[in-house]
MITI-956554 format. One line per 5 residues: their letters; for each residue x, y, z of C-alpha. Coordinates in nm, 4 decimals. Example, Ala and Ser with C-alpha at 12.3 -4.5 7.8 and 13.67 -1.06 7.14 Angstrom:
2
AS> 1.2300,-0.4500,0.7800; 1.3670,-0.1060,0.7140
END
This chain:
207
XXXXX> 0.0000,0.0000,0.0000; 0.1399,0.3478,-0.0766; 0.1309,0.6523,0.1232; -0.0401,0.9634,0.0088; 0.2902,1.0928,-0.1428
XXXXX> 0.3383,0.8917,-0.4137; 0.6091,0.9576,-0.6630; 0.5206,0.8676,-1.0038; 0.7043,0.5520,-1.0842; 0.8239,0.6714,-1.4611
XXXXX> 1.0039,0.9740,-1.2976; 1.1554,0.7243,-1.0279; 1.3250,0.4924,-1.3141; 1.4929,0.8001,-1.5135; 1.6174,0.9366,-1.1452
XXXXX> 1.7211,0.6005,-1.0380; 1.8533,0.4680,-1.4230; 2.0352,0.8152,-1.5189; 2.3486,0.7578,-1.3313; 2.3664,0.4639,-1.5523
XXXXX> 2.2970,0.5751,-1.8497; 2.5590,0.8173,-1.8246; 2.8505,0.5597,-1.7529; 2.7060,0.3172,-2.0728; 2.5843,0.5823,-2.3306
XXXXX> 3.0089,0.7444,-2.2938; 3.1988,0.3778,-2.3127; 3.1371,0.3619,-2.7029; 3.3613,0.6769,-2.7714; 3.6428,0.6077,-2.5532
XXXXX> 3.9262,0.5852,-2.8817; 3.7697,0.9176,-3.0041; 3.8153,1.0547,-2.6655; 4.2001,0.9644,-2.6332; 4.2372,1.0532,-2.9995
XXXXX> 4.1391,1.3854,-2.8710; 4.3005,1.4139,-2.6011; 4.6075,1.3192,-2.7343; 4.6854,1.0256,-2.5023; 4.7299,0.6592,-2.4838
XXXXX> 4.4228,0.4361,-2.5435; 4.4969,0.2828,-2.1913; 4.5206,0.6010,-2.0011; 4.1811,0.7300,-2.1691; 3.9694,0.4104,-1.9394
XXXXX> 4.0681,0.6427,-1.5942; 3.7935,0.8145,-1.7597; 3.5771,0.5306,-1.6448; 3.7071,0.4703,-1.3089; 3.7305,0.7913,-1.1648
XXXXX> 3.3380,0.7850,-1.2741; 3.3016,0.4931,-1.0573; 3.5216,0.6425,-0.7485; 3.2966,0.9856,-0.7920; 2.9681,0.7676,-0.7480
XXXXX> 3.1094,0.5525,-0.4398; 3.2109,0.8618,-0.2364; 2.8463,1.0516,-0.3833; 2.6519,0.7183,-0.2253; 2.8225,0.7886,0.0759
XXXXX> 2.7380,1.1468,0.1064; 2.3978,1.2157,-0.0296; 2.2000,0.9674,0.2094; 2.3013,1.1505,0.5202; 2.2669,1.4829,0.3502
XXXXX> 1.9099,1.3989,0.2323; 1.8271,1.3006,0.6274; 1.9270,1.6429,0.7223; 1.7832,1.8206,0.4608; 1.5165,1.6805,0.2829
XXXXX> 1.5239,1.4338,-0.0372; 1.3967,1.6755,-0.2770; 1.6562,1.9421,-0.2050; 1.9287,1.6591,-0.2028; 1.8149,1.5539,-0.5038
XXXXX> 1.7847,1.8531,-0.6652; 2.1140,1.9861,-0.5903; 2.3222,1.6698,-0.6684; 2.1421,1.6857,-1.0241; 2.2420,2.0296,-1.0662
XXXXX> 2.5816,1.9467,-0.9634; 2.5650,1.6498,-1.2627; 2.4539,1.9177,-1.5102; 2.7415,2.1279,-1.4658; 2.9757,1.8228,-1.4540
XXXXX> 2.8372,1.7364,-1.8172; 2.8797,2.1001,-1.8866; 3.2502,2.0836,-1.8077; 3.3161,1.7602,-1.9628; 3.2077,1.9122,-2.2406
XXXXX> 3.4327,2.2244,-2.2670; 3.7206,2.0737,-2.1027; 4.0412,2.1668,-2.2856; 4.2315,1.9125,-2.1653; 4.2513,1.5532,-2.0163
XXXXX> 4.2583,1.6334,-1.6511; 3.9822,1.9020,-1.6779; 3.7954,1.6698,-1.8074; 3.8775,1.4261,-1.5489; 3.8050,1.6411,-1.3181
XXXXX> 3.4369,1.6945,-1.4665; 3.3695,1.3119,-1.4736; 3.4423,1.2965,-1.1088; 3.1785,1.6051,-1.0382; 2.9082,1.4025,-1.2956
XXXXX> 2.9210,1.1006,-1.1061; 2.9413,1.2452,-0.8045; 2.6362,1.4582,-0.8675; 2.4551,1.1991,-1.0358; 2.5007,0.9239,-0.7742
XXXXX> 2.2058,1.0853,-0.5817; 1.9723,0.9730,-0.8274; 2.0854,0.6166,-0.7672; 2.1004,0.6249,-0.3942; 1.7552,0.9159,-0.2975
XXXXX> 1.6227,0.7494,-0.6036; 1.5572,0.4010,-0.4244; 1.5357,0.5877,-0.0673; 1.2266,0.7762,-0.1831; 1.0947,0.4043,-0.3087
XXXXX> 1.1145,0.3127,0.0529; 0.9378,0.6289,0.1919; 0.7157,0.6038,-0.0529; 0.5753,0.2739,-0.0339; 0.5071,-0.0322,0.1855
XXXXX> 0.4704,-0.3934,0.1713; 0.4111,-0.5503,-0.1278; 0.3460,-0.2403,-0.3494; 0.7096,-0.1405,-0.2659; 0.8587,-0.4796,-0.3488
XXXXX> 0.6743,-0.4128,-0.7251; 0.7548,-0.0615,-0.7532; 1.1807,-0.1838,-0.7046; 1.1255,-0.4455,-0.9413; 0.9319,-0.2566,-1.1982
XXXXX> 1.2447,-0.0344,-1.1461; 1.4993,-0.3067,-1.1568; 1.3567,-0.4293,-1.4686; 1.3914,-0.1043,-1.6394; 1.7272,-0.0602,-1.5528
XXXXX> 1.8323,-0.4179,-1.7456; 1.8279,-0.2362,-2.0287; 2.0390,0.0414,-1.9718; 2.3648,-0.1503,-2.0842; 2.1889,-0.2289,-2.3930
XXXXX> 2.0378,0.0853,-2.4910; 2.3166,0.3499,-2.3791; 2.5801,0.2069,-2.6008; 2.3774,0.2133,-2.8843; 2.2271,0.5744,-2.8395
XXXXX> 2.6449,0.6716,-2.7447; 2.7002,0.4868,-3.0987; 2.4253,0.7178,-3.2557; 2.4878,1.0868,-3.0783; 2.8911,1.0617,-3.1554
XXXXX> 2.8690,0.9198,-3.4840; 2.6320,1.1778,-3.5847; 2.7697,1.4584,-3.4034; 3.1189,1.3588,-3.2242; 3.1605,1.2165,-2.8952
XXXXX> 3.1335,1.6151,-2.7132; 2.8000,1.5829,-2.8007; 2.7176,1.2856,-2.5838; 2.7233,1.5548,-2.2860; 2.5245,1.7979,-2.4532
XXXXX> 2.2277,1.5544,-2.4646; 2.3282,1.3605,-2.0929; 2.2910,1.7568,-1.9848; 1.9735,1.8043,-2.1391; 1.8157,1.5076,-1.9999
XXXXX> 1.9400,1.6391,-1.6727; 1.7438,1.8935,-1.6868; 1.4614,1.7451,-1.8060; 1.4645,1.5641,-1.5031; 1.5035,1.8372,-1.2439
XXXXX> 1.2358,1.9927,-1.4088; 1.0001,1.7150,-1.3665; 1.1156,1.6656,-1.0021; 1.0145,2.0523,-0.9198; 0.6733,2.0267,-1.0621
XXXXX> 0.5657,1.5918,-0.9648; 0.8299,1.4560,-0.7253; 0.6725,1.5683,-0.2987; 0.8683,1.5453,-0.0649; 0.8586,1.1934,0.1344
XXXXX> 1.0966,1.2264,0.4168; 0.9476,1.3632,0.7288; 1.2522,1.3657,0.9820; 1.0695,1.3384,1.3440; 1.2075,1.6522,1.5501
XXXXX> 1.3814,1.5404,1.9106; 1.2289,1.6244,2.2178; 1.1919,1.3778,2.5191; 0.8178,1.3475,2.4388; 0.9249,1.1723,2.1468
XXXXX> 1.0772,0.9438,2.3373; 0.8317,0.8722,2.5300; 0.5581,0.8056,2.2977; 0.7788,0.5623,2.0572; 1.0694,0.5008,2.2529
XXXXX> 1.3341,0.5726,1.9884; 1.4172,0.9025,1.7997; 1.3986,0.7686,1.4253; 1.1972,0.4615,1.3430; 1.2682,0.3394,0.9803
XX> 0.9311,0.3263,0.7550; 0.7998,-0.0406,0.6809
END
């Protein structure tokens, strides 16, 4: 059974499946990107890890940040943090600016992953939350089918720079629809010792 704030489940998979989509829609253009960097084809897969080391420390950091603050607002401002990532991957001039950018992408963009299935679990209870993460599960089987082939299309058609241009717009797209549809699910329960009292702990997770 779901609460009264109920996120719609289409805006929960692009949250949740955009951090994704950003690591498989780049892999495809990894020569053209050490072709224009100028550096060796090995060097040019750091591109991927530090990617992956920007999204482990993000996970870390946006859960507690979101109990503090709220998930929308921790959402909101790790995607804007994404968009301007993509925005300096983009224009970066050289290999470590642009290593540098791919670091503030995924580190941004990790809070999609990680509020993403935290507002599931506000969200919902019992069995409707068990089919809302697997409705969400499925759709996220075919992200490393799908990104590769739209990274394919975009940089064929337009060079690999491009690839950013479009992860940025869909960034947006999606902070958009989070200001106008996504509520607010996290109530954090203020501390007082009548709190204590009543439920005999300070934070009780949600079932």
């Amino acid at each position: 059974m779901s609460t009264l704030k109920t996120p719609p489940l289409w805006l929960l998979v692009l949250i949740v499946g955009l951090p994704q989509l950003s690591e498989t829609v780049y892999t495809p253009s990894l020569p053209d990107v050490a072709q224009t960097f100028g550096i060796a084809h090995y060097l040019v897969e750091y591109t991927l890890t530090i990617y992956l080391f920007g999204f482990a420390i993000g996970t870390l950091f946006w859960g507690k940040i979101s109990d503090k603050y709220g998930r929308k607002p921790s959402l909101l401002a790790g995607l804007i943090l994404y968009v301007f990532g993509c925005v300096g991957c983009f224009y970066a001039a050289s290999f470590k600016a642009f290593m540098i950018n791919r670091f503030i992408q995924a580190f941004g963009g990790s809070t999609g992953s990680v509020l993403g299935q935290v507002i599931c679990r506000d969200a919902f209870s019992g069995s409707v939350r068990g089919k809302v993460f697997s409705i969400i599960g499925s759709a996220l089987a075919f992200s490393p089918a799908i990104g590769p082939v739209i990274g394919s299309f975009v940089a064929e058609a337009w060079q690999w720079p491009a690839l950013f241009v479009l992860l940025s717009f869909i960034g947006l797209l999606v902070i958009f629809f989070i200001i106008i549809l996504l509520p607010e699910t996290y109530s954090p329960v203020p501390f007082s010792f009548k709190t204590i009292q009543l439920t005999g702990i300070y934070y009780a997770p949600r079932s």
